[in-house]
C-alpha positions as CSV (number, residue, x, y, z in Angstrom):
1,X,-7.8,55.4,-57.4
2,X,-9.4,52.0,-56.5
3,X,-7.8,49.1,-57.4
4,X,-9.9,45.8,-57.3
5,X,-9.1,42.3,-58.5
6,X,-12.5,41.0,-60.9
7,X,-10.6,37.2,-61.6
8,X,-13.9,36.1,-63.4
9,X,-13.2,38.1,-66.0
10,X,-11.5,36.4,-68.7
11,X,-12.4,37.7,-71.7
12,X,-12.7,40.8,-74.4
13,X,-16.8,40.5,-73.3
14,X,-16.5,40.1,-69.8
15,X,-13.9,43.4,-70.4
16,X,-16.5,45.1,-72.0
17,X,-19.3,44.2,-69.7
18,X,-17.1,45.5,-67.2
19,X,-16.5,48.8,-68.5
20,X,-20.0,49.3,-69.5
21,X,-21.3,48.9,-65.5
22,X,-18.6,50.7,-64.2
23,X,-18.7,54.1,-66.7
24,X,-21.8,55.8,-65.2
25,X,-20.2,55.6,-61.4
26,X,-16.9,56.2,-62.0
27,X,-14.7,59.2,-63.3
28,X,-12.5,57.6,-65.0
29,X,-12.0,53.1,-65.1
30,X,-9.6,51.4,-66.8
31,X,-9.0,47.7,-67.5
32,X,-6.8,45.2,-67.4
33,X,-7.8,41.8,-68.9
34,X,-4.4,40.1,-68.6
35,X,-4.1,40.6,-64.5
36,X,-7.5,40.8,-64.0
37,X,-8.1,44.1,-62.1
38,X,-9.6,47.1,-62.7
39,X,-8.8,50.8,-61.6
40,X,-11.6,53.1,-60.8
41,X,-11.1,56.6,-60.1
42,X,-14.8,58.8,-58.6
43,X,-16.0,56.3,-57.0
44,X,-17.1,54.5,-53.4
45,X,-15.1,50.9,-53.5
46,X,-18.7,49.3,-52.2
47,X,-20.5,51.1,-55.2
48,X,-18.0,49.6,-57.2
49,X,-17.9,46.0,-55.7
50,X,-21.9,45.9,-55.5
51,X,-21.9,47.7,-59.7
52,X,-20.2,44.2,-61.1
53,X,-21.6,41.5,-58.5
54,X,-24.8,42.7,-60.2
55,X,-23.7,42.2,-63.7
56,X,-21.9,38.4,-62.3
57,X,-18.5,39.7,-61.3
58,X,-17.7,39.3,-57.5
59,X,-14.5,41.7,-57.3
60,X,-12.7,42.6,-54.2
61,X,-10.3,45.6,-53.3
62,X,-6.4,44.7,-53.5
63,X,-4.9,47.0,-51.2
């Protein structure tokens, strides 16, 4: 599972938005609005990364 930090995201929208791009690439997503990061499960990291910079989220990996 992929674990990437998203710390524009701020809101029950942005959470929403998120969720919405990441759905069709990835098996299974879930999201954490309070720490700001998102797990991703199916999916490349850089199909992940590039999914939300289109949508206005820049996101990078935590390792």
């Amino acid at each position: 599972m992929t674990t990437l930090s998203v710390p524009d995201m701020t809101c029950g929208h942005c959470k929403a938005s998120v969720e919405a791009a990441l759905a069709p690439l990835a098996a299974k997503v879930e999201v954490d609005l309070a720490t700001r990061q998102v797990r991703a499960e199916g999916a490349p990291t850089a199909a992940l990364v590039a999914a939300l910079a289109e949508i206005g989220f820049p996101a990078s990996e935590l390792t």
